[in-house]
VMD Tcl script that draws the C-alpha trace (Angstrom):
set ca {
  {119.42 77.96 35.98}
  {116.29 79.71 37.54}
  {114.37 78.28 40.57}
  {111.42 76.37 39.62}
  {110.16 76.13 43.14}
  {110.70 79.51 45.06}
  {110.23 79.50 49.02}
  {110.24 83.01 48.84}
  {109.66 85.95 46.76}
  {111.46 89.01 47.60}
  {110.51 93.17 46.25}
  {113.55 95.01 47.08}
  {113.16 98.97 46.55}
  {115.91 101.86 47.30}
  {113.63 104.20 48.57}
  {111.36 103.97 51.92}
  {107.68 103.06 51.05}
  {108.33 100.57 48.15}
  {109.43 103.70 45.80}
  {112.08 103.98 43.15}
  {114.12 101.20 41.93}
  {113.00 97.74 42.46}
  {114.18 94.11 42.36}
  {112.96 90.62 42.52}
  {114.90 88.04 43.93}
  {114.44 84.45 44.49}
  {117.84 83.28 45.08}
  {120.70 84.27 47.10}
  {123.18 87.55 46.01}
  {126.47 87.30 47.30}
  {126.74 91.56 45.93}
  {124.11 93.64 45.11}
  {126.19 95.07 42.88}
  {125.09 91.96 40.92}
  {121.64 93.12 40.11}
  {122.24 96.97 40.17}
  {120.84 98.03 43.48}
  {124.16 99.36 44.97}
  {123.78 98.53 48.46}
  {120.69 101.21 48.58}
  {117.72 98.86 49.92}
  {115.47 100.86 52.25}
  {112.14 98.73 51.81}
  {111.55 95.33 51.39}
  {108.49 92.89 50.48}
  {108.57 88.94 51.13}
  {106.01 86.75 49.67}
  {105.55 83.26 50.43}
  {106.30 81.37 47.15}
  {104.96 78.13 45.67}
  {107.35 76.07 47.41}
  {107.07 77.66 51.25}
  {104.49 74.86 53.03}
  {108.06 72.52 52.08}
  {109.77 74.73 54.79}
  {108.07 77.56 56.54}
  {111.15 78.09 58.43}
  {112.93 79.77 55.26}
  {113.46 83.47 55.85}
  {115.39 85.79 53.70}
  {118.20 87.08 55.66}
  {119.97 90.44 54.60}
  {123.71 91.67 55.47}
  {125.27 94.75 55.66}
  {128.38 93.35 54.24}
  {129.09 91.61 50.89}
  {129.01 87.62 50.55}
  {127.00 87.32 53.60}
  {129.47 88.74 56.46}
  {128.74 91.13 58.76}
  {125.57 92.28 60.78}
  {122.37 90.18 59.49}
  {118.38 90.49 59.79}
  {115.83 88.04 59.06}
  {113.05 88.55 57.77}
  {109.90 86.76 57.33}
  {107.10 86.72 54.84}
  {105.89 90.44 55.10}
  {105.84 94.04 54.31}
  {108.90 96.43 55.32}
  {107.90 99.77 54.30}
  {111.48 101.07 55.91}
  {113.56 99.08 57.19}
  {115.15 101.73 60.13}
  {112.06 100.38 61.60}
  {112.73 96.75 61.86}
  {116.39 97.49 63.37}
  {118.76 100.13 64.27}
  {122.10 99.21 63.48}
  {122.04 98.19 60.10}
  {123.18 101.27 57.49}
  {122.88 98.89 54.37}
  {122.38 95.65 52.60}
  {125.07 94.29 50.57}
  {124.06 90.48 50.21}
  {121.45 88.48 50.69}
  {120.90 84.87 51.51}
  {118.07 82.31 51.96}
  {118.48 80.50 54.99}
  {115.99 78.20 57.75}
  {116.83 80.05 60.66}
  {114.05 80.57 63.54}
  {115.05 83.98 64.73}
  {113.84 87.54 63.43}
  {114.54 91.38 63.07}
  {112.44 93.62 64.84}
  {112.40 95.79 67.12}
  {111.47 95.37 71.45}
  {108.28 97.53 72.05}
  {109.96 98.15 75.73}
  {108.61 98.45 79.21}
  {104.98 97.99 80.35}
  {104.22 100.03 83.55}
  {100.24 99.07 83.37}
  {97.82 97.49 81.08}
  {94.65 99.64 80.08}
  {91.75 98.36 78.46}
  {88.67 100.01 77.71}
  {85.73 99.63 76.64}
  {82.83 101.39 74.54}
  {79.63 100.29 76.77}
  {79.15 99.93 80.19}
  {80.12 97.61 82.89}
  {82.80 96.00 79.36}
  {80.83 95.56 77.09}
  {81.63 96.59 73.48}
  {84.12 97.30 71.35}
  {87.51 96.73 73.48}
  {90.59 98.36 72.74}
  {93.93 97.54 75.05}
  {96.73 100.55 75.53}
  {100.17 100.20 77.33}
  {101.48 103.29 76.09}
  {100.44 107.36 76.28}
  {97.73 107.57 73.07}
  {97.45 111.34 72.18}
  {94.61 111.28 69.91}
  {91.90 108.11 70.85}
  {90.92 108.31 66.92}
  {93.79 105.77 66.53}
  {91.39 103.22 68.62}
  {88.23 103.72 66.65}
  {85.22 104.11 68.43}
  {84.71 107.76 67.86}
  {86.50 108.29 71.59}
  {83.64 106.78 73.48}
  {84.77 105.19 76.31}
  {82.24 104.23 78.66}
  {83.99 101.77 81.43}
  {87.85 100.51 81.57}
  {89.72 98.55 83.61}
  {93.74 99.12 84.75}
  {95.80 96.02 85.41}
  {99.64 96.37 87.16}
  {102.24 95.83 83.88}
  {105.43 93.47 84.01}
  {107.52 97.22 84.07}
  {105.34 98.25 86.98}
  {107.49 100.91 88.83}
  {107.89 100.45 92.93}
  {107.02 103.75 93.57}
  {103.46 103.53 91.69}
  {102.00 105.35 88.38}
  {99.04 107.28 87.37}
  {96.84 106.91 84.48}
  {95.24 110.38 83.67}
  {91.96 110.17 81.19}
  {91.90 113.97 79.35}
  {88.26 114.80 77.82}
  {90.63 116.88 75.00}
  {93.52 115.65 72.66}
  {96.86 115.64 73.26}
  {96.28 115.62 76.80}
  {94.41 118.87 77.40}
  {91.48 119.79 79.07}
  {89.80 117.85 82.09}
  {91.49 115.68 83.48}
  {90.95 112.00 85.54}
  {93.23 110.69 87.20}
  {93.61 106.96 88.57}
  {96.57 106.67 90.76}
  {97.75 102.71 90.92}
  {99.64 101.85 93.87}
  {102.39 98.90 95.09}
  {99.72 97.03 96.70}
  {97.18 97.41 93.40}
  {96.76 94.68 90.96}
  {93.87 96.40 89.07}
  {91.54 98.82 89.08}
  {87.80 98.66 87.80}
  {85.51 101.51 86.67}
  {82.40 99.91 85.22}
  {80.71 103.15 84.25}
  {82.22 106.54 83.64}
  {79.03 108.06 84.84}
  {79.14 107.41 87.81}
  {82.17 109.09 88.45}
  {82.92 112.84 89.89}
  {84.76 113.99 86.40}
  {82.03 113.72 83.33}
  {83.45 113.44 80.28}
  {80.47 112.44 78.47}
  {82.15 109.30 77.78}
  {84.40 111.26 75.70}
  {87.54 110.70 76.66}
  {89.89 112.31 73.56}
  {93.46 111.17 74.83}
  {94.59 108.81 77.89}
  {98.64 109.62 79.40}
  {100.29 106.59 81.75}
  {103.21 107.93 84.19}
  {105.54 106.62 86.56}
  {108.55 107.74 88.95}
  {111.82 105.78 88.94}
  {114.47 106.51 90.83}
  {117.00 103.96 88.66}
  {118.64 104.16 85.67}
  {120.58 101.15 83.91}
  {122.29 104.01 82.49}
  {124.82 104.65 85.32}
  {127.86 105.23 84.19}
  {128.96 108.99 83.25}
  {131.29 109.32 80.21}
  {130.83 112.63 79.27}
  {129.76 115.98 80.46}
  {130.37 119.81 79.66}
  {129.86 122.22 82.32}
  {129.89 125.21 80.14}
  {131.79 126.48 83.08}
  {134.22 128.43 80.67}
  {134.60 130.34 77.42}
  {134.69 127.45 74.96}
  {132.64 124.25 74.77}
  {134.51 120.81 74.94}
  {135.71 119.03 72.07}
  {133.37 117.48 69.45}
  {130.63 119.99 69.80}
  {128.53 121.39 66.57}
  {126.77 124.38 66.26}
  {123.71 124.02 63.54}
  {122.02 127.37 62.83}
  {120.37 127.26 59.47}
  {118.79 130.87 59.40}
  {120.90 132.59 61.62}
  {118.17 133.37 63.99}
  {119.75 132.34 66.72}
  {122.73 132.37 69.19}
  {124.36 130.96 72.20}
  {126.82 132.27 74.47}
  {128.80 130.46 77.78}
  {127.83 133.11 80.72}
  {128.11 132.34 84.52}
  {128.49 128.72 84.12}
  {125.37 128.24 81.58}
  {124.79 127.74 78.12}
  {122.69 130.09 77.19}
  {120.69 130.00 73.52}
  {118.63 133.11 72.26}
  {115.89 132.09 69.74}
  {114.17 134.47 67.26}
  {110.41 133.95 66.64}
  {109.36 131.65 63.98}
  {112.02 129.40 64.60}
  {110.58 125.46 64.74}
  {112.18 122.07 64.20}
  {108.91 120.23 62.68}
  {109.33 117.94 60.43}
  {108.85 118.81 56.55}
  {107.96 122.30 57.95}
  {110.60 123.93 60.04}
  {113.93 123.20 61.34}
  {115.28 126.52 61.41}
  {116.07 125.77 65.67}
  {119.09 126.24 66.41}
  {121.19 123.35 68.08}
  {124.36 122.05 69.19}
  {124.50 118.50 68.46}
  {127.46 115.83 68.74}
  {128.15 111.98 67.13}
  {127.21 109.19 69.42}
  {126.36 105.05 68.97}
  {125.06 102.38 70.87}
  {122.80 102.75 73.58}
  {122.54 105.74 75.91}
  {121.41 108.52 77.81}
  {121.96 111.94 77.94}
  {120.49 114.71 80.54}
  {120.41 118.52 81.10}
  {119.12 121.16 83.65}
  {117.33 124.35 82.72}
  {117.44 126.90 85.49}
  {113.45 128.46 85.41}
  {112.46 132.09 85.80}
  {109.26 133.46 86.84}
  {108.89 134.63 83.43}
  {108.73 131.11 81.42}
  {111.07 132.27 78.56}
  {112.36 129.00 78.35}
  {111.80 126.58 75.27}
  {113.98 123.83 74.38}
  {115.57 120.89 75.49}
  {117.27 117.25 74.59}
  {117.51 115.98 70.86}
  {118.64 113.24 69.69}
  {118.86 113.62 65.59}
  {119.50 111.42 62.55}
  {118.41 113.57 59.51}
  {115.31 115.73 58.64}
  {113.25 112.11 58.13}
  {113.84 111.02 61.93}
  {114.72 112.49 64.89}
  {112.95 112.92 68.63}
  {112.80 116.13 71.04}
  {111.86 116.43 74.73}
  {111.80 120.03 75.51}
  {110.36 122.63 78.14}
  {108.06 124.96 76.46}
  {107.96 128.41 77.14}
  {105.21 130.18 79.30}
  {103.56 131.96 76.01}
  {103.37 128.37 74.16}
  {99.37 126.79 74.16}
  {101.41 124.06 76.74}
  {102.22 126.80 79.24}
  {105.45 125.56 80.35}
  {105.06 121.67 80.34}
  {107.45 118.87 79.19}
  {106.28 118.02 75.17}
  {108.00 114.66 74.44}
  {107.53 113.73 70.36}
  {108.80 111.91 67.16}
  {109.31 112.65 63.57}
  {109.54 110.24 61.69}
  {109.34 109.24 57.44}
  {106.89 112.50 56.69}
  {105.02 112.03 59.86}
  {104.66 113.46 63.64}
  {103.51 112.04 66.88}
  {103.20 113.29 70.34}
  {104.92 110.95 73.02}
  {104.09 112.34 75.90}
  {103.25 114.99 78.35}
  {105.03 116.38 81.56}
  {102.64 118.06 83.55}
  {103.27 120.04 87.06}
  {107.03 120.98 86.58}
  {106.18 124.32 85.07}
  {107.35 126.46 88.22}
  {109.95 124.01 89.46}
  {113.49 126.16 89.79}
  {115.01 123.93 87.72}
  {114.12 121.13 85.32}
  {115.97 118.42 84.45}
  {115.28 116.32 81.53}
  {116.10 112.84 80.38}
  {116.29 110.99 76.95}
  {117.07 107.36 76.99}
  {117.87 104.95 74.04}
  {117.57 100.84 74.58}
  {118.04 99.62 71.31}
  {115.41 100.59 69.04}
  {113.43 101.84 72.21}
  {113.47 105.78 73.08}
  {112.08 107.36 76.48}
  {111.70 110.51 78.01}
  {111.68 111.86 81.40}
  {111.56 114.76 83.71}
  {112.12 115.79 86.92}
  {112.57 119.09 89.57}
  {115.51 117.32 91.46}
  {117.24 114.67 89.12}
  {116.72 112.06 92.01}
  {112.91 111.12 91.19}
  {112.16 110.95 87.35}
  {108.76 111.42 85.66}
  {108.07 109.06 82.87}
  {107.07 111.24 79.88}
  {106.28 108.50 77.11}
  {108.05 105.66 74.84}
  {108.51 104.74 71.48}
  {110.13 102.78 68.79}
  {112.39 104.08 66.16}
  {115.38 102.64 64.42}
  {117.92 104.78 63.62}
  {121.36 103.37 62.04}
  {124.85 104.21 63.54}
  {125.47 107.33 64.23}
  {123.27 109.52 65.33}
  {123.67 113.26 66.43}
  {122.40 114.09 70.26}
  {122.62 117.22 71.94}
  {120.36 120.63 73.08}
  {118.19 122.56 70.93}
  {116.11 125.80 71.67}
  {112.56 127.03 69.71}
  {110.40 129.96 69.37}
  {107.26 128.17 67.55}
  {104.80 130.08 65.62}
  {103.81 133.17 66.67}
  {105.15 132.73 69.99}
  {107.48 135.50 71.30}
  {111.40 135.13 71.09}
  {112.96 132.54 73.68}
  {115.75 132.31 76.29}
  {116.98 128.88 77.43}
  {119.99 128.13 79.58}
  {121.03 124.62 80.23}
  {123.38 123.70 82.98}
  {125.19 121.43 81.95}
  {125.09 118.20 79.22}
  {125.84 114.80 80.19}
  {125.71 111.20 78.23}
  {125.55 108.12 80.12}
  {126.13 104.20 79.27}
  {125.88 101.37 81.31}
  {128.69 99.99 83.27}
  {129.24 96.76 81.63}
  {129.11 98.48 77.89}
  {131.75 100.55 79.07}
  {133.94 97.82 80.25}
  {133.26 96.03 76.85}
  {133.98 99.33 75.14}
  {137.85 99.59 77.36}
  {138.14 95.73 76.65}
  {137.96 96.16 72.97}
  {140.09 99.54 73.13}
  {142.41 97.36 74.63}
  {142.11 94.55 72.41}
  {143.13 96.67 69.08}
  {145.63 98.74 71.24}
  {147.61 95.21 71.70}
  {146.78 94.51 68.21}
  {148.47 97.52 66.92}
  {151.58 96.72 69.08}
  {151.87 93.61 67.93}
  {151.98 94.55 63.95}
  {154.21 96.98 65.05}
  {156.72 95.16 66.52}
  {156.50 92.50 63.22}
  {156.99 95.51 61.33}
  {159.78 96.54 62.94}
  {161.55 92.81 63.32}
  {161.06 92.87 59.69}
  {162.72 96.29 58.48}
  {165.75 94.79 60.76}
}
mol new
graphics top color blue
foreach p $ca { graphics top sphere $p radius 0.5 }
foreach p [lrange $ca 0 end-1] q [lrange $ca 1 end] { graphics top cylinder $p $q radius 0.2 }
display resetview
């Protein structure tokens, strides 16, 4: 009997952007199997039907696991172009119910260290635009990058040992530069008119970069590191090399990777780089040192990979790249790419260490010249479903000559109560197994 009176309307599609296959639902599917879709939903629509004002609380709720077990995400009335957005760990849908339920999936936008807003006339006045995270390209804002005045307020994420917002008259955080240092004791700072102040822009300020120093991690628990202190790498490693350019070798207690011009990993473009990349789940973070030279051969760094569609890279780029030798944090994601961030001043350190965190659906990037006092190099959201690949990479971009990177060493780090859960449930199944064991064996008596 079909539902006279719909709450909802849902589009399911099996590819990302509302493409390929599609069906309409309006009542709960224990399978998918049911209607043809074969667990292969990657975008989703929800309408608010003719019933919906009856109960607004009515979400359709997804699982990954047929007749409505497993993980779950609800969603409300909306458009889900891909659902790796909304949520990380959730590979598929198998069922889907109807259900009044008051939470949702979506993803945490992560820490604020300050507030920004800014304005296109003088003493703010004009079109307003607020920014809590580094913005590349001030297009995205409208306005035609006129900024004129702009306040800075301390965020809820504020760090203890202060941050600096740094105004660049270019894009992707070139040319000059103002910086506005915020301090413990600051709650905001005002600048009614740009004029007024030493650095001119013109009131054309092209791309705006927020940073902060932590000392902390929650990530403090080591639970894996290679050395490559000897003539093999440690178990579980995988070297991907798709054009043979490239090479790596374990020398003097370094990893050292050889890159051949030309070789890129750029989404849709390029991802001849060779890398060596390893499985890993859950939240985490995982860190490496490059020794410098006085030469700035070095380009590469930390990658943490799902497939050609999505996948972020922090690297050190080489002294011959337009960047000169600073930190380039980014994101490619579903046919696009997006500059994170920007680690500026760490060119000539001796050594650079480099930091990728994930929180959930939440990725961040740091560097620093001692590993003690991190540099935040820019956030962002991206789901990625269980498991990913993480590990080093190395690049010769372009026209730019071939490469030489060494990393010390690679570690990954979890927090200390994850791995306690992790050892509890090891244990759990461990005592499990002994037990069916045992059964078995009373049996076969």
């Amino acid at each position: 009997m079909p539902v006279v009176n719909p709450h909802l309307i849902v589009e399911l599609y099996e590819g990302w952007g509302y493409s390929g296959k599609r069906a309409v639902l309006m009542r709960p599917v224990p399978h998918l199997d049911e209607i043809g879709m074969m667990d292969r939903v990657f975008s989703v629509r929800v309408f608010k039907g003719p019933g919906y004002r009856m109960s607004p609380n009515v979400k359709v709720v997804l699982y990954d696991q047929p007749m409505f077990q497993g993980n779950r995400l609800a969603l409300g009335p909306g458009a889900y172009p891909n659902l790796q957005d909304v949520v990380k760990r959730f590979r598929t849908v198998q069922s889907i119910q109807f259900e009044s339920v008051m939470d949702t999936g979506g993803p945490e936008w992560g820490e604020i260290p300050v507030i920004i807003e800014v304005y296109a006339g003088a003493n703010f006045t004009g079109r307003k635009a607020t920014i809590i995270r580094d913005m590349a390209d001030a297009h995205t804002i409208g306005g035609n990058n006129i900024i004129s005045s702009f306040k800075i307020y301390k965020g809820p994420n504020f760090p203890k040992q202060g941050a600096r917002v740094t105004f660049y008259e270019g894009l992707d955080f070139s040319g000059t530069a103002l910086p506005i240092m915020m301090g413990p004791a600051d709650y905001v700072k005002s600048f009614p008119d740009l004029k007024l102040l030493p650095q001119s822009f013109d009131n054309r300020i092209s791309s705006i970069q927020i940073e902060g120093w932590t000392e902390k991690t929650q990530f403090d628990t080591r639970i894996f590191e290679d050395a490559f202190d000897g003539e093999t790498l440690a178990q579980g490693w995988e070297w991907v090399d798709p054009n043979g350019g490239g090479d790596w070798r374990s020398e003097q207690g370094f990893l050292r990777m050889n890159v051949e011009s030309g070789q890129d990993l750029w989404f849709g473009a390029n991802y001849d780089a060779p890398r060596l990349i390893r499985q890993m789940t859950g939240d985490f973070a995982i860190e490496t040192r490059l020794p410098v030279e006085a030469a700035l051969k070095e380009h590469g760094g930390l990658l943490v990979w799902k497939n050609e569609h999505r996948f972020l890279r922090i690297d050190k780029t080489c002294g011959a790249h337009a960047w000169g030798g600073d930190v380039r944090f980014e994101r490619h994601q579903w046919r696009t790419s997006e500059l994170l961030g920007r680690g500026a001043g760490m060119r000539n350190a001796n050594n650079l260490y480099l930091r990728l965190e994930r929180n959930g659906d939440v990725f961040t990037g740091f560097a620093s010249e001692d590993g003690q006092k991190w540099l935040y190099c820019g956030s962002t959201v991206m789901g990625m479903s269980e498991p990913v690949h993480v590990g080093l990479y190395a690049l010769a971009p372009g026209n730019v000559p071939p490469t030489t990177t060494r990393f010390d060493f690679f570690r990954v780090y979890r927090r200390k109560r994850d791995v306690a859960l992790e050892q509890r449930e090891q244990e759990r199944f461990r005592r499990q197994e002994q037990t069916w064991q045992y059964r078995r064996f009373i049996r076969e008596l």
